[in-house]
C-alpha positions, 0 to 999 in steps of 0.5 A: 880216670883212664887206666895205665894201658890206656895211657900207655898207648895213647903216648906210644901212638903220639911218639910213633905218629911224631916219628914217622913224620920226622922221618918223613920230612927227612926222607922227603928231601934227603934224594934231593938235597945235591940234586938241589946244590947241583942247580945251586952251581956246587961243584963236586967237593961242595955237595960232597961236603953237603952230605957231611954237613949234618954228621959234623953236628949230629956225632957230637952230639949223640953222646950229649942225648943220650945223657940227658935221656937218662937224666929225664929229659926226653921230651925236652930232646924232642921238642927241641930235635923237632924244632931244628928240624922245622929251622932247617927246613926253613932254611932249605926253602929259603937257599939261594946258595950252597951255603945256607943249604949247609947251614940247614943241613948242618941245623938237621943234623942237630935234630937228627941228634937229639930226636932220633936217640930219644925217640928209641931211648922213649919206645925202650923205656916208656911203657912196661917191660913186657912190652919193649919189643912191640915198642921198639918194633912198632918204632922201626916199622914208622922209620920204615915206612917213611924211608919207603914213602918219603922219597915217592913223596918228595919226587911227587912234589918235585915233579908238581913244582918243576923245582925245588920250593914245593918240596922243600915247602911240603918238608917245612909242613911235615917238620912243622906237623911234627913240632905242633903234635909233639908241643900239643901232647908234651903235658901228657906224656912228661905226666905218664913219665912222671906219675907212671913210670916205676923211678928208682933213685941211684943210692951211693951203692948203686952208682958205685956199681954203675960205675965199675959196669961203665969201665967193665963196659969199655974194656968189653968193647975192645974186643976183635969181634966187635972192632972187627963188625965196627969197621964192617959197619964203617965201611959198608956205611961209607959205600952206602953214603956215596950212592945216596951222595953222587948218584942224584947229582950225577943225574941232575948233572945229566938232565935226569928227571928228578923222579927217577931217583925218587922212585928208585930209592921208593924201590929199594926201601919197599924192598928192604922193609920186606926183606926185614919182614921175611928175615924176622921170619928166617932169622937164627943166630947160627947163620947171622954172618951168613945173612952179613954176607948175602946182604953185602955180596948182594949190595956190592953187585947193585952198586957194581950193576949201576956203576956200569951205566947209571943214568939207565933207569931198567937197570937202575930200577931193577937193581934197587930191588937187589940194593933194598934187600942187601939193605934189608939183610946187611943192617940187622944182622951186623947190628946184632952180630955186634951187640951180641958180641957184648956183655949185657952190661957193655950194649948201650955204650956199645949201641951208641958206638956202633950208630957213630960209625953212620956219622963217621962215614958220612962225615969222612967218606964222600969228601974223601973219595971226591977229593980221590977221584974228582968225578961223581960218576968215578965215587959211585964206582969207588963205592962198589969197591967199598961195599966189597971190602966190608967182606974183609972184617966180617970174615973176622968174626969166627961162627963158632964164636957167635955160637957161643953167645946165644 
């Protein structure tokens, strides 16, 4: 019989090669969505809405996934995350209009719902103890890894299929992989969870106590800093949204070859993963906000760079490298600023929270600035302006105080 280390890697090398597909599905199409509803004959609002489409499904739903990941039905969340992403793929093959592109967008998201939260909630709890931040870390480097492949990838199939069915047939593909590799190996892994994993029932007394944490959890939440760092990351979000929203249909509308944002957004995910690397290295908890400010002033200035002529591919290019490792800077440093500012107790509600606020940007942010000012060459410029502003609310969070809670 193998022992427990064996077992444990082989579940974590199956959850690890499941995500990097996910992402690689998603990744793969994600620069080429509007670009797509462009040659559809949507109109600004309407690929502005297609970017919200999924949020509308997935804010919903994350609550929902982690309740059933903590009832003990992360599998079963997988399985069916993978499975509506491989619909939605379907569906994107098969558009013909800019209605069933939101359907299957609004059908990703709902995968995006319940795969995503259960692939971290999975690589924190499947394993031992001692063992969570390699798992967690190993996670994050998949997600990496597909966000710099995925758009090289999904450029690659463009440019091979002079349109949009090779591309949205190499993402049904990559979603089918997924699916098949999770069905094949959930016996084994529900079996690890089952046999192997420590399981300690909630006496009366315990849920009494889990119960007074939950409501301790929600008045910690409503501390300034953490409000302060929620709308940092509302903000910042929402300007990041608008890039990846109007920038691709911007070009597609100008005749740009479709490569272009492929390899620019290729650019800018190599540069975040190193930046990430290097700051893993360099990080201290003293100069955390420094790093928040760096990442920012350093996306702010690429978007600001672009808005000047984005339809320039130097330009465009060299400043992916800035806007990666803006990216690189910017997400880790708020996200732990964030955190730590909680008690112990408070973090997971507090994580769950604080990923909503994507969705909530992504939901709110582009139809309500392309509603604003009409044009997507217009958005991409509103989108420095944002980007810019998030420097308000981290000047909120005092150093001395996250001095304090570490």
């Amino acid at each position: 019989m193998r022992s427990y280390d064996e077992i444990e890697r082989k579940t974590d090398f199956i959850i690890n090669i499941s995500t990097l597909l996910f992402f690689l599905t998603m990744q793969c199409v994600a620069p080429y969505l509007s670009q797509a509803a462009v040659d559809l004959g949507a109109t600004e609002f309407m690929v502005a809405l297609l970017t919200s489409m999924y949020a509308v499904s997935s804010i919903g739903l994350r609550p929902l996934s982690g309740f059933l990941n903590d009832r003990g039905y992360s599998m079963y969340l997988m399985i069916i995350g993978s499975s509506f992403m491989f619909v939605s793929q379907i569906i994107y093959l098969l558009s013909r209009d800019i209605y069933l592109l939101y359907i299957g967008r609004f059908l990703q998201g709902v995968g995006i719902a319940f795969f995503i939260p259960t692939s971290l909630y999975m690589a924190a709890t499947f394993g031992r103890e001692e063992t969570i931040s390699k798992r967690i870390a190993t996670r994050s480097l998949m997600i990496s890894i597909a966000a710099t492949l995925g758009p090289m990838i999904g450029g690659l199939l463009v440019s091979l299929g002079r349109g949009w069915t090779l591309l949205f047939a190499g993402s049904l593909f990559l979603s089918l992989t997924t699916l098949i590799m999770i069905l094949l190996n959930a016996r084994f892994i529900n079996f690890f969870r089952e046999n192997m994993l420590p399981s300690d029932p909630l006496s009366s007394t315990v849920s009494e106590y889990k119960e007074a944490s939950e409501r301790n959890s929600l008045k910690n939440i409503m501390k300034p800093e953490f409000i302060s760092l929620l709308v940092s990351n509302f903000l910042f979000s929402s300007a990041y949204s608008l890039l990846t929203s109007f920038l691709p249909a911007y070009h597609r509308k100008n005749s740009v070859d479709p490569h272009v944002i492929g390899v620019f957004f290729t650019i800018s995910s190599f540069a975040n993963m190193s930046t990430r690397a290097f700051y893993l290295k360099i990080i201290s908890s003293q100069i955390l906000i420094r790093y928040a400010f760096l990442g920012v002033l350093l996306l702010g200035s690429s978007l600001m760079i672009i808005s000047i002529d984005p339809l320039n591919t130097t330009i465009l290019y060299i400043t992916a490298v800035l806007n990666g490792a803006g990216m690189g800077l910017t997400i880790p440093s708020l996200q732990t600023m964030a955190l730590s500012s909680l008690d112990k107790r408070s973090r997971g509600l507090g994580s769950s929270v604080y990923t909503m606020m994507f969705d909530a940007a992504n939901l709110i942010a582009p139809p309500l600035i392309i509603s604003i000012v009409s044009t997507y060459y217009s958005a991409i410029k509103v989108s420095s302006y944002i980007m810019f502003l998030t420097l308000i609310p981290i000047a909120f969070v005092s150093r001395s105080y996250l001095r304090k809670m570490f």
